[in-house]
C-alpha positions, 0 to 999 in steps of 0.5 A: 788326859792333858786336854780333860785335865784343862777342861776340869781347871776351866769348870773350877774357874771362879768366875764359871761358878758364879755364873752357875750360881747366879744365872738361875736366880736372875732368870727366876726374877725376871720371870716372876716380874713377868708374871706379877706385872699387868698385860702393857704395864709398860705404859698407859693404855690408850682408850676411846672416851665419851663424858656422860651426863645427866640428861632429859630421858624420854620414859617409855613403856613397851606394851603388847598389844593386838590389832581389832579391825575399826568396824567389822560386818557380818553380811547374813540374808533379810529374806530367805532363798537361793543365792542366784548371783555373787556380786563381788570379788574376795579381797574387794574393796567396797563401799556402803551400798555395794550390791555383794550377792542376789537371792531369787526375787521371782517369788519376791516381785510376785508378791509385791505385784499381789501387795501392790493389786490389794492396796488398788482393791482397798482404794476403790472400796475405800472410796465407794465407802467414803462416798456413800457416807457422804451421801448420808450425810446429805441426806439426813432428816429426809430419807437416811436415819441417823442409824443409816449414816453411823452405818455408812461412817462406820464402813467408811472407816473400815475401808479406810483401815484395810486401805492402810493395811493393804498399803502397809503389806506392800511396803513390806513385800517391797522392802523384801524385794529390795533385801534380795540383793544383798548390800554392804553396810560399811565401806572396807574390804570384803572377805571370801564366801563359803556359799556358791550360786544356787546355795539355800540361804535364810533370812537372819541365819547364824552362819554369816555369808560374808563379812566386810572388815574396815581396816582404815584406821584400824585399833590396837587394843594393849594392856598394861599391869596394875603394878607397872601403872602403880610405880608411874605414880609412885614416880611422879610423886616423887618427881622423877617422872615429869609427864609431858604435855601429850602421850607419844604412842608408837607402833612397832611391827611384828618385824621390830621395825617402827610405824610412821605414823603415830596413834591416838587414844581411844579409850583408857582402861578405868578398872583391872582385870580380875583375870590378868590384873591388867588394864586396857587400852585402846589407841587408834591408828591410820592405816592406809597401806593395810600394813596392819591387818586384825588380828596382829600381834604388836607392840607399842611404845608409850612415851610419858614423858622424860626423867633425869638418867644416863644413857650408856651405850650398849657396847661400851657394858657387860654382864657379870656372872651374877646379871650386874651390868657393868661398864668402865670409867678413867678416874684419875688416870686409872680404869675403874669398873662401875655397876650400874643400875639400868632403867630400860632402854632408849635407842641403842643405849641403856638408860641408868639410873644409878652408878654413875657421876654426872661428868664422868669419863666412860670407857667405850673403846680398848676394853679387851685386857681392861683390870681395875686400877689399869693406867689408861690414857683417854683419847675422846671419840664419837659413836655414831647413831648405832652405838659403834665408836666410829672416830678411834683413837690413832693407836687403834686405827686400822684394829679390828671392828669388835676391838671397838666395842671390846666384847 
């Protein structure tokens, strides 16, 4: 009883009942303090910086487009007959002239043997004819009547027809003899057959034996919208297009890797598709290694010229629920969040038009825990050709690599 009775005097203690009282409202302060300050509201943040200005923007269109062989041969028969020898192989290079397959000519050499007899025939007749008229001639006044020598002329000039006819036949049998062998027209790559030794072939038949595509240089044919052209006016017009001096036409590959060599147009479109409403172009490229074969779908970018924007790297924005990209910028001290309009790509950047000042400061490093109005300290840094900051703050040496571009 002694031991309780103290215990009850001691709980009774005043200072014991202030404790009570007061240790909750403390800790409730102290929680409510917690929550209402801002994640690091202890200090400034540190964040990796780069000034943005206006600049020279190349404006380049990417347009689809598909690869057409620069010439293109369907091989098919002059004269009719079987295939007695295929002369190349699939894949080949070729050259104009280059003997691809050979018909039976048996029938063909006879033929011109019989040609070549009949012109003989017609040369003695001819001659025999010629000689007689001449001798008329002479004779006239004398013996020959002036009805004799209008017979031998016309006899004469008769042989000389079928002398020219008979010569005409044998050009014809020799140019057939010479069409068994059958030649390519263009220099490129000849392609497979479906014909074998032996195979029946027509002359100037539908169905093609072989054809030989030229691939060096090669085109690609793109297409543009009505629209798309429209607003390039409209841009120019009012000076926020400046063309320059040549067209750059780069060639991406199916890969998205870009081609090494630039292309030259060959034809611009002067009216829009009923179909599509679109116009066509088409631009010629080298193509020495075949890396672009006909038939490929790729996709150009044209550059036009340059107009006044910003570049903003892609990692240092993001997407609002809504689409809106957005990024931050240091104002006075303070993290302040920005949307921006964009206006395409360039590199790993995004061209804006709007949303920014010239000069401003853009936040591209410790984005993580960012809030509007969030003191913050700029540290400049330096992104490389990739858009990844590389030279960090030394408060955020060592952090992870995704620290860098924040999401």
């Amino acid at each position: 009883m002694p031991r309780r009775a103290a215990h009850l005097r001691f709980l009774r203690s005043r200072p014991f009942a202030v404790f009570l009282l007061v240790a909750p409202l403390v800790l409730m302060a102290g929680t409510a303090e917690a929550q209402g300050r801002p994640p690091g509201a202890g200090g400034p943040a540190q964040v990796g910086v780069v000034e943005v200005t206006l600049q020279d923007v190349p404006y380049v269109r990417t347009l689809p487009g598909r690869a057409v062989a620069y010439e293109d041969a369907a091989i098919r028969p002059r004269v009719s007959g079987a295939v007695e020898e295929i002369l190349y192989d699939a894949g080949a290079r070729v050259a104009v002239g280059d003997p691809l397959f050979r018909i039976e000519d048996a029938t063909y050499r006879a033929a011109v043997s019989s040609a070549e007899a009949a012109v003989a025939s017609a040369e003695a007749a001819a001659s025999v004819a010629d000689a007689t008229a001449q001798r008329y001639r002479n004779l006239q006044g004398n013996v020959v009547t002036s009805a004799d020598l209008q017979s031998a002329e016309a006899s004469a000039a008769s042989a000389r027809a079928t002398l020219t006819s008979a010569r005409a036949a044998l050009s014809v049998a020799q140019l057939d003899l010479e069409r068994t062998v059958i030649r390519s027209p263009i220099s490129g790559i000849a392609g497979t057959t479906d014909v074998t030794v032996g195979t029946l072939v027509t002359a100037n038949q539908a169905t093609a034996l072989a054809t030989v595509t030229r691939l060096d240089p090669i085109y690609v044919d793109v297409s543009d919208s009505s629209a798309g052209m429209l607003r390039i006016r409209r841009m120019i017009n009012r000076g926020e297009l400046t063309l320059g001096e040549s067209v750059g036409l780069q060639l991406l590959l199916e890969t998205g890797e870009g081609y090494d060599r630039q292309g030259e147009m060959v034809t611009m479109g002067n009216a829009v598709s009923a179909s599509t409403g679109t116009v066509d172009f088409r631009i010629r490229f080298d193509n020495p290694d075949r890396l672009i074969l006909p038939g490929q779908f790729l996709r150009v970018n044209v550059t036009l010229g340059t107009r006044r924007a910003f570049l903003v790297p892609q990692r240092a924005t993001s997407r609002g629920s809504d689409g809106a990209l957005t990024a931050w910028v240091a104002r006075d001290g303070k993290a302040v969040q920005t949307t921006l309009t964009e206006a395409g790509t360039w590199g790993n950047a995004w061209v804006v038009s709007a949303g920014l000042e010239d000069g401003d400061t853009l936040i591209v490093d410790g984005l993580t825990g960012l809030v509007a109005g969030r003191d913050v300290a700029p540290l400049p840094v330096e992104i490389d050709a990739a858009g990844v900051v590389r030279d960090l703050p030394a408060a955020t040496n060592g952090a992870a690599p995704a620290a860098a571009a924040g999401h």
